[in-house]
FIDREN-378574 format. One record per residue (C-alpha): chain; x, y negated, z. Coordinates in steps of 0.25 Angstrom, whole numbers, always signed. Example, Ala and Ser with C-alpha at 12.3 -4.5 7.8 and 13.67 -1.06 7.14 Angstrom:
<nodes>
+--------+-------+-------+-------+
| cadena |     X |     Y |     Z |
+--------+-------+-------+-------+
|      A |   +49 |   +18 |   +31 |
|      A |   +55 |    +4 |   +29 |
+--------+-------+-------+-------+
</nodes>
This chain:
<nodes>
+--------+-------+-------+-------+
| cadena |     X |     Y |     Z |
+--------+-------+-------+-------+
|      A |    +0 |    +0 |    +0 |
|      A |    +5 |   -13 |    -3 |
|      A |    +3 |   -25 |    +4 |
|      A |    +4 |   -38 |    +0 |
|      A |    +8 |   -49 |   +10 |
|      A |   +11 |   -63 |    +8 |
|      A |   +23 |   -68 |   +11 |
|      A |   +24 |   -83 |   +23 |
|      A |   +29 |   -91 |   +12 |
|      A |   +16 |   -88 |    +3 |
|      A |    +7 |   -91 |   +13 |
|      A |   +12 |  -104 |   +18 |
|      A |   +11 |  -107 |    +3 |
|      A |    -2 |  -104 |    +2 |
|      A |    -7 |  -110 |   +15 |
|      A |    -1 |  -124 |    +8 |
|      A |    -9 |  -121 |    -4 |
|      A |   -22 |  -119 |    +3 |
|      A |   -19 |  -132 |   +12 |
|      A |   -16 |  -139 |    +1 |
|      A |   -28 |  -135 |    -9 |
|      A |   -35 |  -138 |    +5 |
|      A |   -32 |  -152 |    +6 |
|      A |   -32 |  -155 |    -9 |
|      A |   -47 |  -151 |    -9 |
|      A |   -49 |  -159 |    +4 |
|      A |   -42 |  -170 |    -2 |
|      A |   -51 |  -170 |   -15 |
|      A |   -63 |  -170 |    -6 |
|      A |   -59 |  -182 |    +4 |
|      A |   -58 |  -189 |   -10 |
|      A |   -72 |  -187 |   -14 |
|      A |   -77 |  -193 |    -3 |
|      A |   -79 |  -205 |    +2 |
|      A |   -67 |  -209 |   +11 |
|      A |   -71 |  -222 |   +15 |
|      A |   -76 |  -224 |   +28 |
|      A |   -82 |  -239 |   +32 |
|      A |   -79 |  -244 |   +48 |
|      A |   -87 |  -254 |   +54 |
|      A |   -87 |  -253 |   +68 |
|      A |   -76 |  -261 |   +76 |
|      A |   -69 |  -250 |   +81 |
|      A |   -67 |  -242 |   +69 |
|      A |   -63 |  -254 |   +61 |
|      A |   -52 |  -259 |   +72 |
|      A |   -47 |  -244 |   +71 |
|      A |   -46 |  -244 |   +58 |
|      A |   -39 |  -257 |   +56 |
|      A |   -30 |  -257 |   +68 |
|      A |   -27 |  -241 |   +69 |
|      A |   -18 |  -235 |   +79 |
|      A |    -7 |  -234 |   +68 |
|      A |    +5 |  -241 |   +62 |
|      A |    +6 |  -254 |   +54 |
|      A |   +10 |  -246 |   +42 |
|      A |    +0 |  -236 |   +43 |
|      A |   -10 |  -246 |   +43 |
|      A |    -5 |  -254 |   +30 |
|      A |    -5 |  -240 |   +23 |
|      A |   -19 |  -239 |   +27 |
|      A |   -23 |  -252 |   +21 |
|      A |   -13 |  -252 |    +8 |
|      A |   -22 |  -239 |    +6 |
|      A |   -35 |  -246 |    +7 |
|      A |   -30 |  -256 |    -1 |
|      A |   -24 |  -248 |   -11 |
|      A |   -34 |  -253 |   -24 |
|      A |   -28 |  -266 |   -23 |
|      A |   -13 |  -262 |   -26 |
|      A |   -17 |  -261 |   -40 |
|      A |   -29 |  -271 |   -44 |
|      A |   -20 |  -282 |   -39 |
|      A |    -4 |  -275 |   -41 |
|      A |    -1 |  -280 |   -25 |
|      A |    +8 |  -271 |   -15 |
|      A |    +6 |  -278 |    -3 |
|      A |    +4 |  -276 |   +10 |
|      A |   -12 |  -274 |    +8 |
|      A |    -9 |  -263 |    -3 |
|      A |    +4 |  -259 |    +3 |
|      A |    +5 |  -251 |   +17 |
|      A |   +21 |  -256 |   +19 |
|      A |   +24 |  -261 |   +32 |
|      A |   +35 |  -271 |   +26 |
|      A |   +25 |  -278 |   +14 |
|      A |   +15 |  -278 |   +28 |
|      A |   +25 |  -289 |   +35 |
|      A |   +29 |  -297 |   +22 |
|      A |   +17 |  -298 |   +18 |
|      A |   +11 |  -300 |   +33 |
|      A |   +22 |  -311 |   +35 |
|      A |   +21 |  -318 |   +20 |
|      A |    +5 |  -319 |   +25 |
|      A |    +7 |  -324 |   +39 |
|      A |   +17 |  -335 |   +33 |
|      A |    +8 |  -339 |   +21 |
|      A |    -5 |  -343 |   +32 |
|      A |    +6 |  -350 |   +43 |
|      A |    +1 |  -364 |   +44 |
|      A |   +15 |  -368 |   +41 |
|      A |   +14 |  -364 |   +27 |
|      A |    +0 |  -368 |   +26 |
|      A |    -3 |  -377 |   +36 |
|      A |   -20 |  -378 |   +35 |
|      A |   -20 |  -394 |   +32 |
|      A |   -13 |  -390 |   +19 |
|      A |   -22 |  -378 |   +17 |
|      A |   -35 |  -389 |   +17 |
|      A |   -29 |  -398 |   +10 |
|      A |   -27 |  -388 |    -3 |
|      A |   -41 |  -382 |    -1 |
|      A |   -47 |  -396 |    -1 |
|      A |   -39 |  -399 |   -13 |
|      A |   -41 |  -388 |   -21 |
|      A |   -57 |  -390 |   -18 |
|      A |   -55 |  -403 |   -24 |
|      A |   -49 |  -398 |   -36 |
|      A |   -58 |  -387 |   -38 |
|      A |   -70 |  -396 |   -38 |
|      A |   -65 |  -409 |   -45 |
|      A |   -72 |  -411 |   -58 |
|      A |   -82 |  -398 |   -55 |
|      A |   -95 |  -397 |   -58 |
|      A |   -97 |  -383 |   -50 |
|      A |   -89 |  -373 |   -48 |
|      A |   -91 |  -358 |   -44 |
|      A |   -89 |  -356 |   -29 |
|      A |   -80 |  -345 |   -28 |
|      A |   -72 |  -349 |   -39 |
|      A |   -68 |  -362 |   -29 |
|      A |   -66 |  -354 |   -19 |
|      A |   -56 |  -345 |   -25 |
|      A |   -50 |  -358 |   -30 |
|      A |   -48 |  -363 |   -18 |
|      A |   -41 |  -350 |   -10 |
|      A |   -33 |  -346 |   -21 |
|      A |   -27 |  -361 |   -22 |
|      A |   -25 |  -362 |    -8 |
|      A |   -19 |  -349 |    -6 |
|      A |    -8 |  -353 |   -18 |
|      A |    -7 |  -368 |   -15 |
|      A |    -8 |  -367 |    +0 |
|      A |    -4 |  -353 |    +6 |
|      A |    +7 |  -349 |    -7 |
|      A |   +12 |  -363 |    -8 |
|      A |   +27 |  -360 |    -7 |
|      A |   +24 |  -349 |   -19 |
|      A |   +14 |  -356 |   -27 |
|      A |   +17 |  -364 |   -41 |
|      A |    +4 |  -373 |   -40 |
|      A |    +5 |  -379 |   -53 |
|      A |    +4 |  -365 |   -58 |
|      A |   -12 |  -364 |   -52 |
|      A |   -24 |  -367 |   -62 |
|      A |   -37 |  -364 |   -59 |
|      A |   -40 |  -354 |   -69 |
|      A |   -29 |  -346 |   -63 |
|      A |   -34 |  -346 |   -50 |
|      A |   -48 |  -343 |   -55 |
|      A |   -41 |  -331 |   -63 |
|      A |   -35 |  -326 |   -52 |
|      A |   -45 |  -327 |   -42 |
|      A |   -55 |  -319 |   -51 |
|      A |   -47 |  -309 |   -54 |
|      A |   -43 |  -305 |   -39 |
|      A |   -57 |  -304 |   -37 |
|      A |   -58 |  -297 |   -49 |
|      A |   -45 |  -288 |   -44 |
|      A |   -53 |  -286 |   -32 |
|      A |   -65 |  -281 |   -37 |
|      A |   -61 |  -273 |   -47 |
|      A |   -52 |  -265 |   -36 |
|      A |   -61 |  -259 |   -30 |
|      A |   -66 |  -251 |   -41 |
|      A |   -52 |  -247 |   -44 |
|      A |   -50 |  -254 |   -58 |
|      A |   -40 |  -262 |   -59 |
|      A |   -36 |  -275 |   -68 |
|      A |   -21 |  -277 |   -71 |
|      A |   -25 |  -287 |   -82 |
|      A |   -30 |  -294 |   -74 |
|      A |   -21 |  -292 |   -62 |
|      A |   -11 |  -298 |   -71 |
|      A |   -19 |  -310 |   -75 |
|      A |   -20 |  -313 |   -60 |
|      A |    -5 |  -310 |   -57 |
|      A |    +1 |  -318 |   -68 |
|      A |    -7 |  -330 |   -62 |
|      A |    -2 |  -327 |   -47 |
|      A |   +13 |  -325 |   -51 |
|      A |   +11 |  -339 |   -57 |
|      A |    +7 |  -345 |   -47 |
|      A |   +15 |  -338 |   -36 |
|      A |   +27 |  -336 |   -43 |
|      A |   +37 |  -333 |   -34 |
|      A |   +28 |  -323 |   -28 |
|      A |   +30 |  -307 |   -31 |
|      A |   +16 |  -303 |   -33 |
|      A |    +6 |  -316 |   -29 |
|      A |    -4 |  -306 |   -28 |
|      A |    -1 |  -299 |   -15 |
|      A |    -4 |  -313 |    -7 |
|      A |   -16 |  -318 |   -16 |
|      A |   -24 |  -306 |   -12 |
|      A |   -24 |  -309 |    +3 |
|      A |   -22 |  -323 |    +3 |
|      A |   -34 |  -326 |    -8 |
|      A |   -43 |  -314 |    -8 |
|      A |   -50 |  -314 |    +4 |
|      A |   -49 |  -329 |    +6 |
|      A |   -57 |  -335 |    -6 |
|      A |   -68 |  -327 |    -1 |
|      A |   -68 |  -330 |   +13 |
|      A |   -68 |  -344 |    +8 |
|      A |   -80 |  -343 |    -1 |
|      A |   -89 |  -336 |    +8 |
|      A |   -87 |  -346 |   +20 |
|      A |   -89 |  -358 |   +10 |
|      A |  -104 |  -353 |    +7 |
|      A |  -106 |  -350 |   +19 |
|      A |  -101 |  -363 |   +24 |
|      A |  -104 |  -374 |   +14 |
|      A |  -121 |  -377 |   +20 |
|      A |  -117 |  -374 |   +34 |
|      A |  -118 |  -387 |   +41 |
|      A |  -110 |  -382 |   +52 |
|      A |  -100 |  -376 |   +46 |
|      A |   -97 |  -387 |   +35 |
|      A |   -92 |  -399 |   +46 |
|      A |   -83 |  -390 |   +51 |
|      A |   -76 |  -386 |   +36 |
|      A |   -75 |  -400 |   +36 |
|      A |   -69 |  -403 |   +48 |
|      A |   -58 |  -391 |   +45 |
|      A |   -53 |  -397 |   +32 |
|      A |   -50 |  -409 |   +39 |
|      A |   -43 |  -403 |   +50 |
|      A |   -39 |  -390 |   +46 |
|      A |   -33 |  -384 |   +58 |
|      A |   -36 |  -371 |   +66 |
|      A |   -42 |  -379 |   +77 |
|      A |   -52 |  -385 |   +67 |
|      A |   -56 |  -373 |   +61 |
|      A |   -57 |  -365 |   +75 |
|      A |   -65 |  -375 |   +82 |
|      A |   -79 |  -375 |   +87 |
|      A |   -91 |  -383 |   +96 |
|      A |  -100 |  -375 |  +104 |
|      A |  -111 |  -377 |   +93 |
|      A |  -103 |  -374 |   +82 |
|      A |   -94 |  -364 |   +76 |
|      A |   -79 |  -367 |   +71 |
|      A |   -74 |  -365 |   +56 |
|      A |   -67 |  -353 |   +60 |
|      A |   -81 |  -348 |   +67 |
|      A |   -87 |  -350 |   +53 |
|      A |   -74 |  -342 |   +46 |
|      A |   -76 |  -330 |   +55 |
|      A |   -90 |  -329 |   +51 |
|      A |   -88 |  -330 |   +37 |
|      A |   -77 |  -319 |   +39 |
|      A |   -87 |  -311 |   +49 |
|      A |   -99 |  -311 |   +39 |
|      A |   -92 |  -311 |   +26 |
|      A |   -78 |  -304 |   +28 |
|      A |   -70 |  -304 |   +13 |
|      A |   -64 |  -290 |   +17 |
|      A |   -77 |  -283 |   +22 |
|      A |   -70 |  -271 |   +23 |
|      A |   -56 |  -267 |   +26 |
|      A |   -50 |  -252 |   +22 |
|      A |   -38 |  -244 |   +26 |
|      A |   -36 |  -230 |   +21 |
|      A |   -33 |  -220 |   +34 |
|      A |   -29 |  -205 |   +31 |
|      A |   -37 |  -194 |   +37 |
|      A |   -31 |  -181 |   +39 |
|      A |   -42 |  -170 |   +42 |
|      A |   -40 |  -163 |   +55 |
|      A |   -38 |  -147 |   +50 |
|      A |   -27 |  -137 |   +53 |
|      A |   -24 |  -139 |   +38 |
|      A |   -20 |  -153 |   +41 |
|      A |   -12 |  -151 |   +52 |
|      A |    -2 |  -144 |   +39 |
|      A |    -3 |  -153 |   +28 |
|      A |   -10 |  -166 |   +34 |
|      A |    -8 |  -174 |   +24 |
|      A |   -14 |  -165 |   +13 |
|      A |   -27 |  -167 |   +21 |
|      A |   -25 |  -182 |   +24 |
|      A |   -37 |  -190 |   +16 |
|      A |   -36 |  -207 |   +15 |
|      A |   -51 |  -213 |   +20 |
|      A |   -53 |  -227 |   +19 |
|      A |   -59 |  -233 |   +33 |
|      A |   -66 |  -248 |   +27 |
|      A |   -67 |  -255 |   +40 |
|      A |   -82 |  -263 |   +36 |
|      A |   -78 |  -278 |   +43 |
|      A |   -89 |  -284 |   +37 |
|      A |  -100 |  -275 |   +44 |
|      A |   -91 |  -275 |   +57 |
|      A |   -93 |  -291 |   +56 |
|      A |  -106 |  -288 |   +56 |
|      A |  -109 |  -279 |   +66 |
|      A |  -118 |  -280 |   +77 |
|      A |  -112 |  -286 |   +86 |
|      A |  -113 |  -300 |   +81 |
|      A |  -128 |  -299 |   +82 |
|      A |  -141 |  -299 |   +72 |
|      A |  -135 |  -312 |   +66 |
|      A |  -121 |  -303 |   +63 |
|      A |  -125 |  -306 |   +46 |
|      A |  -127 |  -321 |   +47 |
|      A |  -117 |  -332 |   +46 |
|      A |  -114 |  -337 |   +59 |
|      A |  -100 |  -344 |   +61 |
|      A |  -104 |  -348 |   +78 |
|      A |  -105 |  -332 |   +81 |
|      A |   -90 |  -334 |   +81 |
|      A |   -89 |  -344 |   +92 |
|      A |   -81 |  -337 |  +104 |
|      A |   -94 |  -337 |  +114 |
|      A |  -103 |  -330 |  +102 |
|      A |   -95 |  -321 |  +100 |
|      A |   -91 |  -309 |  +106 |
|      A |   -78 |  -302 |  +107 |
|      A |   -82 |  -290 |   +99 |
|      A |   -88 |  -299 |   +88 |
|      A |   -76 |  -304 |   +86 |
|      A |   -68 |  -290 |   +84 |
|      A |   -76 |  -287 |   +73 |
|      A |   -71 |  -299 |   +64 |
|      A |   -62 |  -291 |   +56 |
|      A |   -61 |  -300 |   +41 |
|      A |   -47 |  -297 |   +44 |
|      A |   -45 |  -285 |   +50 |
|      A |   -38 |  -282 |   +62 |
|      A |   -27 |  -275 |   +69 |
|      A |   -13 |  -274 |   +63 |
|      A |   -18 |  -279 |   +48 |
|      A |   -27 |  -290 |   +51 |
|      A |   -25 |  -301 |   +41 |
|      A |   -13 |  -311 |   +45 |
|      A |   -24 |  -320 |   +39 |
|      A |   -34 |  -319 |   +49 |
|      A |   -33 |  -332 |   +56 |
|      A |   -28 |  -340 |   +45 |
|      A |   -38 |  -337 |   +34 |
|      A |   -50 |  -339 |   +41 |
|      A |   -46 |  -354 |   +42 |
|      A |   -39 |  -355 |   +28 |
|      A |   -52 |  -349 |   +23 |
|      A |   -62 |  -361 |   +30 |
|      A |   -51 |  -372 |   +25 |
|      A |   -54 |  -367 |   +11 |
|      A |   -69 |  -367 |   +15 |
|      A |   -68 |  -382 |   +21 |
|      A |   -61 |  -386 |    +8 |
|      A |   -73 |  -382 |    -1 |
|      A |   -84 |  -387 |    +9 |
|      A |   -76 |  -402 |   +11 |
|      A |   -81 |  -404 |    -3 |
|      A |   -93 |  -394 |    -7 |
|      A |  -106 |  -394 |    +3 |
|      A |  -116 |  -404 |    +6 |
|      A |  -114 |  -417 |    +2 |
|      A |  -102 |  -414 |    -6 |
|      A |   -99 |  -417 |   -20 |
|      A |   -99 |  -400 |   -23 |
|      A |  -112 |  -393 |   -17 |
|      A |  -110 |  -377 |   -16 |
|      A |  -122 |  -369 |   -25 |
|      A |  -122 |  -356 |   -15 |
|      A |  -125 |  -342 |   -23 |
|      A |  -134 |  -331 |   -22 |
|      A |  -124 |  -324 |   -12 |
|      A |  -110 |  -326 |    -5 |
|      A |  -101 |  -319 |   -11 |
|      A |   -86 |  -311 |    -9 |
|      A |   -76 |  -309 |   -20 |
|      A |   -88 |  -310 |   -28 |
|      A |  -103 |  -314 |   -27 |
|      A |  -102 |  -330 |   -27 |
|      A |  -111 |  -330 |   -41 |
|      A |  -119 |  -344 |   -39 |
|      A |  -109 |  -352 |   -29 |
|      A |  -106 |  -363 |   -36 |
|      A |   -99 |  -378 |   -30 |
|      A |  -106 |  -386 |   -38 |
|      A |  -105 |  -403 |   -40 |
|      A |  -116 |  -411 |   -33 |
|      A |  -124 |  -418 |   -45 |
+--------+-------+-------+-------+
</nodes>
């Protein structure tokens, strides 16, 4: 009788091959489903935005999430980047750019008001978000990139080029199509401008993006609110962080109506990292990796800034819920527009007021009994939506 036996080596062999065929299939599996999970309770999203684990784990996680981007606008920086080093330059080049020493906030008044001027000299009407991008994208290269720019380079048409086609960019990322036409006709325009700078884009992304909309939303919200209005007005003059912060027991503070706007209408409504999961089995505890799957967490800020806890009134726009004796400690932990933890915005405290300087440059000369009345549209919109804002001439 012969017996056939298999040999140690043969078998190890094929234990791998099983594990293997084992975690391809889960692999392919994980894939078809839905691996996107959507957070919106405080706890959750504070773990998944300040997790117990290392710097550089955490920009791996968001260069993962943010992955689509790398490609739609040809950047590598810290944002699609997990690098610990391209994290500090860039987080130092940031924190440098916003220091009031090379952009005190007088200045930053003085070239919003100038640039509304321009914009409206000689106008009939003009679309309302095509001013606004105007605006932030001047200020950003006359004001914030001043020491890189070459202004006489500027013309409008440029600008309005370039603006349309990041939201263009932008939009079309998410459905992964990509434009390098495109992306080059925006290049070419930003290297002009900038050109001592490697790859302009890298810093027009989170210096503009976000901004020109923050801007837009609080000027239509703000340009028939009687309250709000005088104290636009009073910033411009006096542009300082005192101004801005300060409040009366019967009104609410610039910054108040800021926050609001950002509580109500954040311009990243959700913020994504990619975490691996391993699965818990004895298979794993072998080959981990080949049963490691990558789930993207969406951390939903705009429904956390809506929770209960500010109340029945949490969907209406109210700046004086921000005043220290409304609100409450645990309210105020939930205003996330710019994250929290380790990767928080080095923006935070500085765009908020760049943001209502902008906003008070446009209100000094577009509002009741001005010479520019703002038509308001059907809707406020984001990166799109403002169909019907005009600022139009007063006959």
């Amino acid at each position: 009788m012969i017996q056939s036996t298999m040999s140690p080596y043969y078998a190890y062999v094929a234990f791998a091959l099983l594990c293997t065929s084992y975690a391809c299939y889960y692999n392919y599996c994980s894939r078809r489903r839905n691996d996107l999970v959507r957070l919106t309770s405080l706890d959750d999203i504070e773990h998944l935005l300040s997790p117990p684990v290392s710097l550089t784990a955490q920009l791996q996680s968001r260069a993962l999430a943010n992955a689509r981007l790398k490609p739609a606008f040809g950047i590598d920086s810290t944002f699609v980047n997990g690098d610990l080093a391209a994290h500090g330059a860039f987080t130092r080049f940031a924190i440098n750019l916003i220091s009031p020493r090379n952009l005190p906030w007088s200045r930053l008044a003085d070239i919003a008001k100038g640039t509304v001027t321009v914009q409206l000299c000689d106008r009939g009407s003009i679309p309302f978000d095509t001013l606004v991008r105007r605006l932030v994208m001047y200020v950003i290269l006359v004001g914030l990139l001043e020491e890189y720019v070459d202004e006489s380079a500027i013309a409008v048409d440029d600008i309005d080029l370039v603006t349309g086609g990041i939201n263009e960019l932008w939009a079309l990322s998410k459905t992964s199509t990509y434009r390098p036409d495109l992306l080059e006709e925006v290049n070419m325009r930003l290297r002009c401008w900038l050109p001592n700078m490697t790859n302009p884009m890298e810093i027009i992304i989170p210096t503009y993006e976000t901004m020109w909309r923050v801007v837009a939303v609080a000027t239509a919200l703000g340009h028939d609110n009687t309250q709000a209005i005088p104290l636009f007005s009073a910033l411009l003059q006096q542009p300082t962080t005192e101004r801005y912060r300060q409040c009366t027991d019967d009104s609410f503070s610039a910054d108040a109506f800021m926050q609001e706007v950002l509580r109500l209408y954040p311009p990243t409504r959700r913020i994504s990292r990619v975490v691996p999961v391993t699965t818990s089995s004895i298979l794993s505890r072998f080959c981990p990796r080949l049963f490691t799957r990558y789930i993207t967490f969406a951390a939903d800020v705009e429904a956390l800034q809506c929770d209960s806890l500010w109340a029945n009134s949490r969907r209406e726009f109210d700046p004086s819920r921000h005043h220290l004796q409304r609100s409450t400690e645990q309210q105020r932990k939930t205003l996330l527009a710019f994250g929290t933890g380790k990767l928080t915005c080095v923006a935070k405290n500085w765009a908020p007021q760049a943001a209502a300087i902008m906003v008070a440059a446009i209100l000094d000369q577009v509002g009741a009994e001005k010479d520019f009345a703002l038509e308001p549209g059907k809707a406020i919109g984001g990166r799109e939506g403002w169909e019907g804002w005009f600022v139009q001439r007063r006959l």
